[in-house]
C-alpha positions in Angstrom: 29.7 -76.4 -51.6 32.4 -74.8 -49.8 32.6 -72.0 -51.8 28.9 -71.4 -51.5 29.9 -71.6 -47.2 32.3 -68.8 -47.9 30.0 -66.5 -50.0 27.4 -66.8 -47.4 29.6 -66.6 -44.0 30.7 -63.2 -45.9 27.8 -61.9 -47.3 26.7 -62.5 -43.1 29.4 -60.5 -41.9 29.2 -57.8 -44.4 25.3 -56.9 -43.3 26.5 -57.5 -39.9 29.0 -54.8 -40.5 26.4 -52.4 -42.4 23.9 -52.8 -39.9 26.0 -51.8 -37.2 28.0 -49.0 -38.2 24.7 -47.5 -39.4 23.1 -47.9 -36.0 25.8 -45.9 -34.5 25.1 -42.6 -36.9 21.5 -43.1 -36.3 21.9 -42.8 -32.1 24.3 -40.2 -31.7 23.5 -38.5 -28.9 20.6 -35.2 -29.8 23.4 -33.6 -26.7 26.9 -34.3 -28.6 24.8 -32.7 -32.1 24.0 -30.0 -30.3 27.3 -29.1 -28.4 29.4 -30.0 -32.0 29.2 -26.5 -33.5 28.3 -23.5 -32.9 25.0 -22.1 -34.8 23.4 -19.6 -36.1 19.9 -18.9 -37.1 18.8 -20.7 -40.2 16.8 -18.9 -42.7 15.5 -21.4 -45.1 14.3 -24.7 -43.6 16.4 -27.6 -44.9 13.7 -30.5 -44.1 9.9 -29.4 -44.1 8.8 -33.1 -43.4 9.6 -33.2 -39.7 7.1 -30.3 -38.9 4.5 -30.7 -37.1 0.7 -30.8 -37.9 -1.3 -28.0 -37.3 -0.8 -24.1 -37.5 2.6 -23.7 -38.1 5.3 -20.2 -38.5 9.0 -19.9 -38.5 10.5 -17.3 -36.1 11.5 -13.9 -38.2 14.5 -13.7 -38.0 15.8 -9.8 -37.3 18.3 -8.3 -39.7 20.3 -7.6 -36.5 20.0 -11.6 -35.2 21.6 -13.2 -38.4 25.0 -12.6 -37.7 24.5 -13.9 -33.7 26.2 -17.3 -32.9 24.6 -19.3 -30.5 26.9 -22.1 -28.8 25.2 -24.7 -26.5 28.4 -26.5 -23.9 28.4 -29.6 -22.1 27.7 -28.0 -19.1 24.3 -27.1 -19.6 25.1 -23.5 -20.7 24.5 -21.5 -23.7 26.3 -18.7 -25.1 24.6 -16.0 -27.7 27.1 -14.4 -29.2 25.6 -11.1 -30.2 27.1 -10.2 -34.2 28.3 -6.6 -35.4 24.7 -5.9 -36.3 23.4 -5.1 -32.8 19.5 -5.0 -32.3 20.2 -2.4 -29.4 23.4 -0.9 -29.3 23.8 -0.7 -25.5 23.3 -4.7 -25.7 26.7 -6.5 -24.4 28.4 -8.5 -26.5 27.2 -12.1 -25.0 24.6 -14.1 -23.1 25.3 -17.0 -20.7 21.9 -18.9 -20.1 21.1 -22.2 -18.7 19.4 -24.8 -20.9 18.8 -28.7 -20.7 17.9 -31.7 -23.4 15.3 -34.4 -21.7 15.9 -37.1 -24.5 12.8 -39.0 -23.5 10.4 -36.3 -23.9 12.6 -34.8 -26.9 12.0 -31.6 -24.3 15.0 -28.6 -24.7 14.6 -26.1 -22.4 16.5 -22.9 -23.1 16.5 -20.0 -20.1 13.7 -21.4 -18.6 11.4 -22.3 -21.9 10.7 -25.4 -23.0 10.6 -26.6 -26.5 10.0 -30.0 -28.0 12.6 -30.9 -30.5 11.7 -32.3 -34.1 15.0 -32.2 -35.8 18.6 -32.5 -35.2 21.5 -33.3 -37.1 24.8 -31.7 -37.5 23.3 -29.5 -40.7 19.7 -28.1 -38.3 18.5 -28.3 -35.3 14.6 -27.5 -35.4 12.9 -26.9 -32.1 9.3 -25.6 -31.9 6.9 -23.8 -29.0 4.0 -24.7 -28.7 1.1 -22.0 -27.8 -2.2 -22.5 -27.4 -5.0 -19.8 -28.3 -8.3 -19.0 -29.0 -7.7 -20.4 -32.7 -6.5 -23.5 -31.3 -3.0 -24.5 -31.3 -0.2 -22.3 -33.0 3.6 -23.7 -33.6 6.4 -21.0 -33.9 9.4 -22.8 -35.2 13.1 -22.6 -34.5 15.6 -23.2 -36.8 19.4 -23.1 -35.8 21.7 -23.9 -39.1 
């Protein structure tokens, strides 16, 4: 009987210890995912399953974009990074621009446009804007890799 105390008390503690030290993968802050790396523009998307119904299309990326870093900080700025393949060559090399994360409405707003996010993790971040037309309602979606 004793031994059958001790198997269970363990077996307890073990999917105490599983359940918590998932939990704390599964909440890390969308902010501290963001500001980990920097990113560039993903081509291919890695998880199809978390877009959106409806009208969907990915943004084109430009042969002159693919090399451009972006790198969101802590302090609510963003830095583009423009690569050695410049769309316009008079283009500086950088661009600062404000951008917040409301993670109740799943709202990021980069440079004054708002996007709702569907996806982050440390391998994609895919954020979408939403139009609406005279077809109805079109999603052009982001993907940052």
């Amino acid at each position: 009987m004793k031994k059958q105390s001790q198997v269970l008390v363990l077996s307890v503690l073990l999917l105490f210890t599983l359940a918590f030290a998932c939990k704390k993968d599964e909440n890390e802050e969308v902010i501290d995912i963001i500001t980990s790396k920097s990113w560039k523009f993903g081509l291919t998307d890695l998880n199809t399953h978390t877009n959106p119904a409806g009208n969907n299309s990915y943004y084109a990326v430009l042969e002159c974009e693919k090399d451009d870093t972006f790198t969101f900080k802590a302090d609510g700025t963003m830095v583009r990074t423009f690569g050695a393949k410049k769309c316009d060559e008079s283009k500086e090399t950088s661009k600062i621009v404000n951008y917040s994360f409301n993670k109740d409405t799943r709202e990021l707003t980069i440079d004054g446009v708002k996007y709702s996010v569907a996806e982050e993790n440390k391998s994609q971040l895919k954020y979408i804007l939403t139009t609406s037309g005279t077809t109805g309602v079109s999603n052009k979606i982001y993907l940052l890799q």
